[in-house]
C-alpha positions as CSV (number, residue, x, y, z in Angstrom):
1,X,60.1,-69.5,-22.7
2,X,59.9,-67.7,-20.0
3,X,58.9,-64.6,-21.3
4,X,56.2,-66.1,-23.4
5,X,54.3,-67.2,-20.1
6,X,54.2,-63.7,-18.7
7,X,53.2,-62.4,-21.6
8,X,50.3,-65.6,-21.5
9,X,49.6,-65.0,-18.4
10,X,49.3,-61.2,-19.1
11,X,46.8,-61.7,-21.4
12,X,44.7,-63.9,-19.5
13,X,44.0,-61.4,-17.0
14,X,42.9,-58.6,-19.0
15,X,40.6,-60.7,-20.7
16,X,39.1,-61.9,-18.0
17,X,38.6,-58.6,-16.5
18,X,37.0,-57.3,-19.3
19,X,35.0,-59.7,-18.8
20,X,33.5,-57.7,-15.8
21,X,32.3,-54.4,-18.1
22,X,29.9,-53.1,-20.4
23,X,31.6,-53.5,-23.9
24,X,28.0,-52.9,-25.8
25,X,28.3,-49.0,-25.2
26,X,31.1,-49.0,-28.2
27,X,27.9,-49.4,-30.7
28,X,26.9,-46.0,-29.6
29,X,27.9,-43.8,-31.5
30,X,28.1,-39.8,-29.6
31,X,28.0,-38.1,-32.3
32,X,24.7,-39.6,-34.0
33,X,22.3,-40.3,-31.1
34,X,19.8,-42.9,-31.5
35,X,17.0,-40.6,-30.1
36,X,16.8,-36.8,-30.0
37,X,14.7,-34.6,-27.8
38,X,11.4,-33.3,-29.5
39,X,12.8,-29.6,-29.1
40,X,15.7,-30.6,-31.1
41,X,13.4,-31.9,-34.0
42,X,11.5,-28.8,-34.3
43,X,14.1,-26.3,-34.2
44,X,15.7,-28.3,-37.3
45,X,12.3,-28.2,-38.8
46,X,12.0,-24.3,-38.5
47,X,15.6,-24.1,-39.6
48,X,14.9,-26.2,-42.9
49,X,11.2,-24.6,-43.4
50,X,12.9,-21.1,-43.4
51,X,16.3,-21.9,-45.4
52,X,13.8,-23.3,-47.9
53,X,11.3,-20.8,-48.4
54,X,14.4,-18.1,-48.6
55,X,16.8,-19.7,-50.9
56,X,17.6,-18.1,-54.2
57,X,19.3,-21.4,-55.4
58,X,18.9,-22.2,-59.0
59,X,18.5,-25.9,-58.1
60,X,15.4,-25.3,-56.2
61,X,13.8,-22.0,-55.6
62,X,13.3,-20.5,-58.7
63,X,10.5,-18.0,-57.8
64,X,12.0,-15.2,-57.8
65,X,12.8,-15.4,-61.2
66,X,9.4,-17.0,-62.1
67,X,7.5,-13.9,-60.6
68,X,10.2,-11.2,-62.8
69,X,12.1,-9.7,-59.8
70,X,15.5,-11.3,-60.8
71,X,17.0,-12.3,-64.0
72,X,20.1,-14.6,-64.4
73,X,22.6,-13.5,-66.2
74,X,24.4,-16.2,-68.3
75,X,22.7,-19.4,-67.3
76,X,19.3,-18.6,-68.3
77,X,17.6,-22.0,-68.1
78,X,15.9,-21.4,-65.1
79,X,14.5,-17.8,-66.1
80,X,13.1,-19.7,-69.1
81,X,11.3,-22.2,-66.8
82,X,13.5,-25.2,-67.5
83,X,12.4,-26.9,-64.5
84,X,13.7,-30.5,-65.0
85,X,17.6,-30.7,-66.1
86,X,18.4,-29.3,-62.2
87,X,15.4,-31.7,-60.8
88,X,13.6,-28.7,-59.4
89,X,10.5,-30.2,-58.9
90,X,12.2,-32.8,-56.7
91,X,14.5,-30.6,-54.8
92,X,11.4,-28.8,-53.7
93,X,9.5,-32.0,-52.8
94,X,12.1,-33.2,-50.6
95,X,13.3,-30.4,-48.7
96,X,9.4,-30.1,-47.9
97,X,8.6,-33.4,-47.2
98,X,12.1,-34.5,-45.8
99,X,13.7,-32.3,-44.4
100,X,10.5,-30.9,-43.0
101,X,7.5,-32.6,-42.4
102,X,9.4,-35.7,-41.0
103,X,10.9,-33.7,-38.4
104,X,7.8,-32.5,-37.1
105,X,6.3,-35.7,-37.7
106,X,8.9,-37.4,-35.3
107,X,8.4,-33.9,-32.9
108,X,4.8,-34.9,-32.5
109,X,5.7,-38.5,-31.5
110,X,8.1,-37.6,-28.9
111,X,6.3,-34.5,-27.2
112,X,4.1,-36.7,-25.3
113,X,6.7,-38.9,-23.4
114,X,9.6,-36.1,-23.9
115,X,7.4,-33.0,-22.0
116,X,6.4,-33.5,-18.8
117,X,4.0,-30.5,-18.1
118,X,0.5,-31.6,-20.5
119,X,-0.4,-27.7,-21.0
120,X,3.0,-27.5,-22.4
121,X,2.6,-30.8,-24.3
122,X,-0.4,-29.5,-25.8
123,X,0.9,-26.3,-26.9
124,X,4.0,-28.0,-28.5
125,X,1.8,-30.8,-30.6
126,X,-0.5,-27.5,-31.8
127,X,2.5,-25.7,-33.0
128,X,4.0,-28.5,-34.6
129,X,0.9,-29.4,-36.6
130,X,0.7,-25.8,-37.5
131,X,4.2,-25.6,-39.3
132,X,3.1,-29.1,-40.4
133,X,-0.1,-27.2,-41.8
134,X,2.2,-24.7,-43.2
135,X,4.3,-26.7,-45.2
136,X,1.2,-28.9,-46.7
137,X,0.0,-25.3,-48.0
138,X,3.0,-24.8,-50.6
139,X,3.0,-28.5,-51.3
140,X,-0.7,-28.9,-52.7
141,X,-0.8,-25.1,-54.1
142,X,2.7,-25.8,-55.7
143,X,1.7,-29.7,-57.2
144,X,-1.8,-30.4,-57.0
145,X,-3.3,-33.9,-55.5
146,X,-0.2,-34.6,-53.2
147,X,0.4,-37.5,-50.9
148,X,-1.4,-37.0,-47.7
149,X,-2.6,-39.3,-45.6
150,X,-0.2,-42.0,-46.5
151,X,2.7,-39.7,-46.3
152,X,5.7,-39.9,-44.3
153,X,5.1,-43.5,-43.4
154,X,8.2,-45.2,-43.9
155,X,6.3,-48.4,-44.1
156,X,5.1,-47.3,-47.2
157,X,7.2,-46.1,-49.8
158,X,4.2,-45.5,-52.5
159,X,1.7,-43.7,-51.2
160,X,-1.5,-42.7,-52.8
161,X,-1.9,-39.1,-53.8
162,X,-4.9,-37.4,-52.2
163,X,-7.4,-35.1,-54.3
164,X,-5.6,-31.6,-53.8
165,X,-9.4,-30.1,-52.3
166,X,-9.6,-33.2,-49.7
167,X,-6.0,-32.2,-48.4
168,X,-6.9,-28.2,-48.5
169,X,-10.5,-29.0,-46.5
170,X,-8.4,-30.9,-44.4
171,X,-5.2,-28.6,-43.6
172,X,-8.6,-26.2,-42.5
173,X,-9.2,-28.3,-40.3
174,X,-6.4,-29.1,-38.7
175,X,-5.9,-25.8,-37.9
176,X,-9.3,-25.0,-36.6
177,X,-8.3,-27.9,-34.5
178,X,-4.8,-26.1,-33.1
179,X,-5.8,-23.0,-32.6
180,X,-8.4,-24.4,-30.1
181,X,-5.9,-26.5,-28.4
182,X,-3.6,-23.1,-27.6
183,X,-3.0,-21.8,-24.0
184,X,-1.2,-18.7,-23.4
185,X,-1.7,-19.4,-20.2
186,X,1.2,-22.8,-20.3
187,X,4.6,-22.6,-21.8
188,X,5.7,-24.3,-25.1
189,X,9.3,-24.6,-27.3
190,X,11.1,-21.4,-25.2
191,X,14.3,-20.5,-26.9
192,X,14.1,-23.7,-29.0
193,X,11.5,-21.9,-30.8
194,X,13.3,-19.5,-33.5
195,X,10.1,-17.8,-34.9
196,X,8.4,-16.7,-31.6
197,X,10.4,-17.3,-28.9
198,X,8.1,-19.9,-27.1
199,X,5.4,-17.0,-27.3
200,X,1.8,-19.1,-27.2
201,X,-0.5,-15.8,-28.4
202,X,2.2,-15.1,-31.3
203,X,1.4,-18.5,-32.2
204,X,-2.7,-18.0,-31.9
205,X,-2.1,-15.1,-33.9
206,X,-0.2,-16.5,-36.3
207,X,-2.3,-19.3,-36.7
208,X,-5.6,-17.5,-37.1
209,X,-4.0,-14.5,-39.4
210,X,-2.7,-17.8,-41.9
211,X,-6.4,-19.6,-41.7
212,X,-7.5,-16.1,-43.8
213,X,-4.5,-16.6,-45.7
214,X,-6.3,-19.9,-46.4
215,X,-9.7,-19.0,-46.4
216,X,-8.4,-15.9,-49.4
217,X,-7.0,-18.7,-51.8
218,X,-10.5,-20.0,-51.9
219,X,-12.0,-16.8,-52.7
220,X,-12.7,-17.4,-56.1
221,X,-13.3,-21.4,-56.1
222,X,-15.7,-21.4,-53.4
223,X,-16.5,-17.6,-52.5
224,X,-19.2,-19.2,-49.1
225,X,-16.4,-21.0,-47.7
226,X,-13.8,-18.4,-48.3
227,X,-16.1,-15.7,-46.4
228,X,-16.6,-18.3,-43.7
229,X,-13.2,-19.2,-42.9
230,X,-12.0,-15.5,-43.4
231,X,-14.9,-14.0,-40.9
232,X,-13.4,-16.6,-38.5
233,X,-10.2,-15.7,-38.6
234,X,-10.4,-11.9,-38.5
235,X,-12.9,-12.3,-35.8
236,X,-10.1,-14.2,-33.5
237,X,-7.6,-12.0,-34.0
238,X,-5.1,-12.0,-37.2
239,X,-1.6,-9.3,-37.3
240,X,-2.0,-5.8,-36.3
241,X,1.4,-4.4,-37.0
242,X,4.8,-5.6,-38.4
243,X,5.3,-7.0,-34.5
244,X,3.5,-9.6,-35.3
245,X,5.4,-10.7,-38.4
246,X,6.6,-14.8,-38.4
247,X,10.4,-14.1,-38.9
248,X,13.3,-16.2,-38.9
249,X,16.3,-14.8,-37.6
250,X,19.6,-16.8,-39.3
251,X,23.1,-15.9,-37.6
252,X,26.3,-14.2,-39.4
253,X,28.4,-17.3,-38.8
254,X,27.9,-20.3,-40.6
255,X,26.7,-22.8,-40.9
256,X,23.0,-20.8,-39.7
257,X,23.2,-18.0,-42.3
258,X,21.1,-16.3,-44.9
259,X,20.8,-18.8,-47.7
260,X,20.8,-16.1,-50.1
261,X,23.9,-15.0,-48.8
262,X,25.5,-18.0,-49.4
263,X,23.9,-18.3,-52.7
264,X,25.1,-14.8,-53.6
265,X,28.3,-13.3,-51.4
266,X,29.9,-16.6,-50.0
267,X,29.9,-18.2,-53.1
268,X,31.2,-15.7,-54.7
269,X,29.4,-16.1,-57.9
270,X,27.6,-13.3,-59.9
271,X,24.3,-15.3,-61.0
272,X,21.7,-12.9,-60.7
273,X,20.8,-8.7,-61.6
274,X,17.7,-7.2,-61.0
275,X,14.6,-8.0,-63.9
276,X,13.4,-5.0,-65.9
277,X,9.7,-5.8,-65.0
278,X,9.8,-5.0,-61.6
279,X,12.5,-2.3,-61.8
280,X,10.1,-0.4,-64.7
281,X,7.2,-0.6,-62.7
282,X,9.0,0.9,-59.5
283,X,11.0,3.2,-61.1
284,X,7.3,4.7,-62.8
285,X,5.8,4.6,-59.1
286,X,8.9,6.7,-57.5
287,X,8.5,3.4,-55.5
288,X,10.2,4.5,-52.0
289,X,11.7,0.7,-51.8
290,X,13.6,0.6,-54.7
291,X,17.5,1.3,-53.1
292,X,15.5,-1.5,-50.3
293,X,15.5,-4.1,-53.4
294,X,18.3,-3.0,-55.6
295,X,22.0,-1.2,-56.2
296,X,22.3,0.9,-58.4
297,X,23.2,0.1,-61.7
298,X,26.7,1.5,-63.7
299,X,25.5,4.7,-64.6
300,X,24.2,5.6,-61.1
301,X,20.5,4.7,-61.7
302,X,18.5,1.4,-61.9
303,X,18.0,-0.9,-64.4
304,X,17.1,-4.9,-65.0
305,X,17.6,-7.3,-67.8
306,X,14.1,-8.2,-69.7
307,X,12.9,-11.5,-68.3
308,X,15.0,-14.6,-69.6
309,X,17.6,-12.7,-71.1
310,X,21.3,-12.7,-70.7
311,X,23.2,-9.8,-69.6
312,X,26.2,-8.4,-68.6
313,X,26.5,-8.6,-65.0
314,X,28.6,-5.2,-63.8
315,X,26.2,-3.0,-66.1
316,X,22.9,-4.0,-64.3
317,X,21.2,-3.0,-60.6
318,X,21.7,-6.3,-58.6
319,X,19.5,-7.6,-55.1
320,X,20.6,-5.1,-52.6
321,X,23.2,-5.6,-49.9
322,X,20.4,-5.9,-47.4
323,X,19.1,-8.9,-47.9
324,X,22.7,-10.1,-48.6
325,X,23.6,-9.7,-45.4
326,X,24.6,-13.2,-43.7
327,X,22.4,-12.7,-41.0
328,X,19.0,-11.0,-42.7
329,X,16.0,-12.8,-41.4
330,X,13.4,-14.4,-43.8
331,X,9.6,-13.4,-43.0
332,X,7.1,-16.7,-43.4
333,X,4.2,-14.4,-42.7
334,X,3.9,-10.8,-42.2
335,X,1.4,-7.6,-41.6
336,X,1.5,-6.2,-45.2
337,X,0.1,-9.2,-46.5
338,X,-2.5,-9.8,-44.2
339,X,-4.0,-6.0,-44.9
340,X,-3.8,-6.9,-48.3
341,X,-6.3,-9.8,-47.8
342,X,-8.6,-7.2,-45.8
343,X,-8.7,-5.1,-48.5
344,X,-9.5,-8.0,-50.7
345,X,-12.1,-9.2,-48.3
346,X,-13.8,-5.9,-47.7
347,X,-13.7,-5.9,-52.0
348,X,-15.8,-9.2,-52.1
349,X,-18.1,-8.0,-49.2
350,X,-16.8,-10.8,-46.8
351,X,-18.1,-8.1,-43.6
352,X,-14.6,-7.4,-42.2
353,X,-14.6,-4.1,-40.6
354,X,-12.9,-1.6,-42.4
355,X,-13.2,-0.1,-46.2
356,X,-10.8,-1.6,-48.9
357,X,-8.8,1.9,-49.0
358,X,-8.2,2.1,-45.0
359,X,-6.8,-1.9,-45.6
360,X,-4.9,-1.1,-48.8
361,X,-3.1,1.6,-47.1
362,X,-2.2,0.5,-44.1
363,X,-0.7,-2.9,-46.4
364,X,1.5,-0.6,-48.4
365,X,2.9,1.8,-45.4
366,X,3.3,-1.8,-43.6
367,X,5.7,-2.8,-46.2
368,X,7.7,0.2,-46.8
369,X,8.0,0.6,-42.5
370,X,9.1,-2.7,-43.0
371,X,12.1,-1.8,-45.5
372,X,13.0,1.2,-43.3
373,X,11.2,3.3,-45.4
374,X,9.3,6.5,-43.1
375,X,5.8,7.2,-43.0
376,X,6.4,10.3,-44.7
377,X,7.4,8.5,-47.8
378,X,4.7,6.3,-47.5
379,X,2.1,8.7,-47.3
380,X,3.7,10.6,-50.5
381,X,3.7,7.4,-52.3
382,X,-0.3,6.8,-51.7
383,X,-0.8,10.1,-52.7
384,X,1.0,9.0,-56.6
385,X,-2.1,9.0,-58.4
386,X,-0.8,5.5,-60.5
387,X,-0.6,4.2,-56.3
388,X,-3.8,5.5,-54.9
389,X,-6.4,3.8,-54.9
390,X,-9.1,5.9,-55.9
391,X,-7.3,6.9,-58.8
392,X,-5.0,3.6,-59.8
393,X,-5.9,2.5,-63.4
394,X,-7.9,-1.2,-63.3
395,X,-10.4,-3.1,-61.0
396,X,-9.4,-4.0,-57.2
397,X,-7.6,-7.2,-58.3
398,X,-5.5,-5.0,-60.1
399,X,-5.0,-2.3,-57.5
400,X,-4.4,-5.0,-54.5
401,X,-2.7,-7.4,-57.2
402,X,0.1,-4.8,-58.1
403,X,0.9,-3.6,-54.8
404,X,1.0,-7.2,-53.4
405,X,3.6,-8.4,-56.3
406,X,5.7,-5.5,-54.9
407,X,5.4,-6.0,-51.4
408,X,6.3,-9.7,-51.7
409,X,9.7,-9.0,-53.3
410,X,12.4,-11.6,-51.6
411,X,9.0,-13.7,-50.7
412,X,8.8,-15.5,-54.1
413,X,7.1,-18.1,-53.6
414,X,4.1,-16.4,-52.0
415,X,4.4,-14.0,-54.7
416,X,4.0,-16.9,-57.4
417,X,0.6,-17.8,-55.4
418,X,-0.8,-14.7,-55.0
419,X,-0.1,-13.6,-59.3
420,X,-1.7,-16.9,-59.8
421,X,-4.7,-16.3,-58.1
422,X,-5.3,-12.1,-58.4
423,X,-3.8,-12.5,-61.9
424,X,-1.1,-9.6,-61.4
425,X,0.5,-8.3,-62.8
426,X,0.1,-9.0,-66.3
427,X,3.2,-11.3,-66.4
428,X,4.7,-12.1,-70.0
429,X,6.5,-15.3,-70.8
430,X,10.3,-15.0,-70.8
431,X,12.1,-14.8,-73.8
432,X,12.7,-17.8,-75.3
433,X,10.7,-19.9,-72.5
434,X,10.6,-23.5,-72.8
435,X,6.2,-22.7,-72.2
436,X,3.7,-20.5,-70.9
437,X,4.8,-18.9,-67.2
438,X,4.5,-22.0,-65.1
439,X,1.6,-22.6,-62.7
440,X,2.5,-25.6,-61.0
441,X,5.1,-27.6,-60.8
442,X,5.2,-31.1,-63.0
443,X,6.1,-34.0,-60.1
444,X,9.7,-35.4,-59.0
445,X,11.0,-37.7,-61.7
446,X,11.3,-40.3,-58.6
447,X,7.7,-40.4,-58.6
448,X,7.0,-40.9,-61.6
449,X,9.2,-43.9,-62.4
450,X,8.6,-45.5,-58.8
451,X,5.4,-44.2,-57.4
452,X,4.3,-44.8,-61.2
453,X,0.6,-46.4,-60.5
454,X,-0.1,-43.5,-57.8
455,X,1.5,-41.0,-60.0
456,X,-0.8,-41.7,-63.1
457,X,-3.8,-41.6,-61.1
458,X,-2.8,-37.9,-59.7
459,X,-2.0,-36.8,-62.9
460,X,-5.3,-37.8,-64.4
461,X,-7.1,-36.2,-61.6
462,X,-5.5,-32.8,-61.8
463,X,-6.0,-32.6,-66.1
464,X,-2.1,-33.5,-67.0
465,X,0.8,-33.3,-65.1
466,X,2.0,-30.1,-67.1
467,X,3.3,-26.6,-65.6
468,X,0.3,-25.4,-67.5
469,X,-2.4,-27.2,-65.6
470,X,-4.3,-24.5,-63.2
471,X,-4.7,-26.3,-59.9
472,X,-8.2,-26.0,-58.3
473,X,-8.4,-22.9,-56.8
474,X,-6.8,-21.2,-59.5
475,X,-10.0,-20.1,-62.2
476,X,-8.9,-17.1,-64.0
């Protein structure tokens, strides 16, 4: 009995000193914090943008095998345009809208009450809208009429879809709008910011060398505004060298590597050889880059497997080990293609200084600098008389729309944009493709069965929600 009352009285007194402290922190948890500086929210936004527009991944980016620069080997689905048994459309949607618009939706929230310098405030909103900019472009050239102004609102869980010219007039501007707001002058992300280092000029230029990538997309839908926008941007000041390319750098340790690394080396799986489009064309070029994009195949030269056919893996050339590497960067922007839109805006007489061969030129040695070819090999290559441009069979949308496809190898999905819109090369369907070369993308499934009203309203306003429905901008 006596024992019991100690052990009472024991108890007693820890309860009611407990009584004395703060038990409510035990809700918190450490590990998943409740609130998260705005720095934090748009490093992960980069981080997702980047992994997204670089993955080779069969379940969502599929444009490198769209656009004939890689061919699967046995699972040939995907090269044939199946889009829906892997929900690609989806897949793409959310890791845009998800993984990184919210971010940066929640980025521009904090920035006000988490940075305490305004000049630095404003130069961290403006960036942040102009990734949010950024991402909106491959959305509404990828679907059409997306969701817009009613987007990530998690209040409301069906939005409308906006008219897919509305939200392009309005991405313009938006960034009319941040480029203004820039200061070189104040400081913005620092180190948190993986593309340019904090660097407020890199940003203007970035900003003002993707407005002509906008204004160039219009060039055929509305040639005024295109020349507008486009005379803007070159006039403020768009990419003069490869320095200036929008790069992100990924590590050589997980879990911050090279998606296509992981997609093709960690996994260990042996999905993908080179496609005999691009490797013909090169290999009729004496295209400097080709060891850049490919191995050599068995019998010690190069060779791909003809668009949406099987193959055996060991007896093809397959991506090369560069961009295998864990730690190769992916390029979101870059020098090559902005000469390429000079060339194409000196073609349409849009007054940018400079002839269409000086701007040609200087895109094609920017790319093969860029793949450690020499200059030497670049001017030998310009002097091919199928490469230069005085003597290169077809029109200038031919001439610029060749070279582009090639320069954009490993950036797919820019690639799938720009053959849309200059029309080459002259693409032919896979074999045995489930339709025409796609050029869109149909919506997420979950939109159509939830978002259902909002859904059947886009789809009537873009002409069918079909991979075959040309989007706006896209005439010819």
């Amino acid at each position: 009995m006596r024992k019991i009352k100690i052990i009472l009285f024991t108890a007693v007194v820890l309860v009611a000193g407990s009584c004395t402290k703060d038990i409510t922190q035990l809700n918190t948890d450490p590990k998943n914090p409740g609130a998260v500086p705005a720095y934090s929210l748009f490093t992960n936004a980069q981080r997702s943008l980047a992994r997204n527009m670089a993955s080779s991944n069969v379940n969502s980016n599929i444009f490198r095998l769209i656009v004939q620069y890689w061919q699967e080997v046995t699972y040939t689905a995907e090269s044939r345009y199946n889009l829906n048994s892997r929900n690609i459309p989806s897949n793409v949607w959310t890791g845009l809208y998800r993984d990184v618009l919210q971010d940066l939706q929640e980025a521009k929230k904090i920035i006000p009450t988490d940075t305490k310098d305004a000049g630095t405030a404003a130069n961290q909103t403006a960036i942040t809208d102009i990734l949010q900019v950024y991402t909106y472009y491959y959305l509404v050239t990828t679907y059409g009429d997306i969701p817009y102004s009613e987007a990530l609102n998690i209040e409301n869980v069906f939005p409308k879809f906006d008219k897919q010219q509305d939200v392009y007039n309005d991405l313009l501007t938006r960034l009319d709008a941040d480029i203004a707001a820039l200061n070189p002058s104040s400081e913005s992300f620092g180190s948190s910011d993986i593309i340019y280092g904090g660097d407020v000029a890199k940003w203007q230029k970035f900003a003002n060398s993707f407005k002509l990538k906008l204004g160039m997309t219009l060039a055929d839908v509305d040639a005024s505004k295109a020349k507008s926008v486009a005379t803007a941007a070159i006039q403020a000041g768009v990419f003069t060298s490869n320095d200036d390319n929008a790069v992100f750098k990924f590590l050589s340790a997980p879990p911050n590597t090279n998606p296509v690394w992981e997609d093709l080396v960690q996994s260990g799986r042996k999905d993908f050889v080179a496609n005999q489009t691009i490797v013909d064309t090169m290999m009729a070029l004496s295209d400097p880059r080709m060891d850049k994009f490919f191995t050599k195949d068995a019998d010690g030269s190069y060779s791909g497997s003809g668009p949406g056919r099987g193959t055996t893996y060991s007896a093809k050339s397959k991506p090369a080990t560069t961009i295998t590497n864990p730690d190769y960067p992916v390029s979101l922007l870059d020098y090559s293609e902005i000469e390429f839109y000079l060339a194409e805006a000196a073609e349409r007489g849009f007054g940018v200084t400079g002839t269409a061969v000086e701007h040609y030129n200087n895109a094609i040695t920017a790319s093969i600098l860029f793949w450690g070819g020499t200059t030497q090999q670049a001017t030998a290559y310009l002097a091919n008389p199928a490469v230069n441009y005085a003597t290169a069979p077809g029109d200038w949308k031919r001439k610029i729309g060749m070279q582009k496809w090639i320069a954009l190898y490993n950036r797919g999905w820019d690639s799938w944009i720009e053959w849309r819109r200059l029309d080459y090369p002259r693409l032919q369907p896979a074999f045995r493709a489930l339709s025409d070369i796609p050029v869109r993308y149909t919506y997420p499934v979950n939109e159509q069965n939830y978002n259902t009203t909002n859904w059947n309203a886009a789809a009537t306003s873009i002409g069918g929600d079909d991979v075959t429905t040309k989007l706006f901008w896209d005439l010819y």
